[in-house]
C-alpha positions as CSV (number, residue, x, y, z in Angstrom):
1,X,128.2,85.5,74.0
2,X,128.6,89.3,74.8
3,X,128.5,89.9,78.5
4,X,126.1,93.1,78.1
5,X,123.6,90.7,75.7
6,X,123.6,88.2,78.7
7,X,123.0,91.3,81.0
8,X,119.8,92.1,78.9
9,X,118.6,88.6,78.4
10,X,118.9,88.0,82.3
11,X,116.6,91.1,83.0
12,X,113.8,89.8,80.8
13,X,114.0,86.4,81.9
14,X,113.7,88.0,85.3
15,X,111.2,90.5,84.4
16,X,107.3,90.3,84.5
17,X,106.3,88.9,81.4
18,X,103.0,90.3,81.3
19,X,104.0,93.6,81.4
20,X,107.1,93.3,79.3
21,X,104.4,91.7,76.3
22,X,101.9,94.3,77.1
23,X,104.6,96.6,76.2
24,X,105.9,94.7,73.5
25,X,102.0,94.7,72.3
26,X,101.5,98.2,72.5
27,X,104.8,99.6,70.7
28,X,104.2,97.0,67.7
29,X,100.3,98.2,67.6
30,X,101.3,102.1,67.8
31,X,103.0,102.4,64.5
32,X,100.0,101.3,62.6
33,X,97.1,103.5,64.9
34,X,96.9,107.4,65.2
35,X,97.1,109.1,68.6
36,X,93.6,108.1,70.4
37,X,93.7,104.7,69.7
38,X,97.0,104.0,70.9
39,X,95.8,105.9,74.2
40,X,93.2,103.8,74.5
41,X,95.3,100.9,74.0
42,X,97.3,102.2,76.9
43,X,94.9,102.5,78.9
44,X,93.3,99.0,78.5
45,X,96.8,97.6,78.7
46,X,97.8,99.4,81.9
47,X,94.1,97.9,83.3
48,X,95.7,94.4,82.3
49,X,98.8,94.6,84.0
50,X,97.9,96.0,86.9
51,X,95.5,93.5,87.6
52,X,98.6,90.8,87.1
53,X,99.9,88.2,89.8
54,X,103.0,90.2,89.0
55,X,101.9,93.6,89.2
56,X,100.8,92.8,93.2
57,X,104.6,90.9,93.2
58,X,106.0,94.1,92.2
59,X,104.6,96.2,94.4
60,X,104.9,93.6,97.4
61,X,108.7,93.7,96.9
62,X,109.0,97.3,96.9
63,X,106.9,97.6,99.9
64,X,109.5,94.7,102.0
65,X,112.3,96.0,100.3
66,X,113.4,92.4,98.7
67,X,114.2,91.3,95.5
68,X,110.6,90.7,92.8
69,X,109.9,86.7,91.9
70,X,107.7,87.2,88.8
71,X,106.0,83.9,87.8
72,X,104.8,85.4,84.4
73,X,101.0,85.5,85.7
């Protein structure tokens, strides 16, 4: 396997998985929506993932300067 697809694949197995399928969620919802509704859905997603057991992890680990340990919650 190519080193830089194992690169990629390592970041989103190490990344927080609610965020990365909120994101996932919201670029797959926009091309079908016009402008206001895909704010709103940004809007209601960002209220999601900020409320996330990884969200708080994020923020924790920027705060002590240490590497994030998402559990996907």
């Amino acid at each position: 396997m190519d080193e830089s697809f194992e690169s990629v694949i390592e970041q989103y197995a190490n990344a927080a998985t609610v965020s990365v399928g909120l994101a996932h969620a919201m670029l797959d919802r926009h091309l079908e929506v016009d402008l206001a509704q895909a704010l709103t859905n940004e809007s209601t997603f960002e209220k999601i993932s900020t409320r996330s057991a990884d969200f708080k992890e994020g923020i924790a680990s920027l705060r002590e300067r240490r590497e994030s340990e998402y559990r996907g919650l």
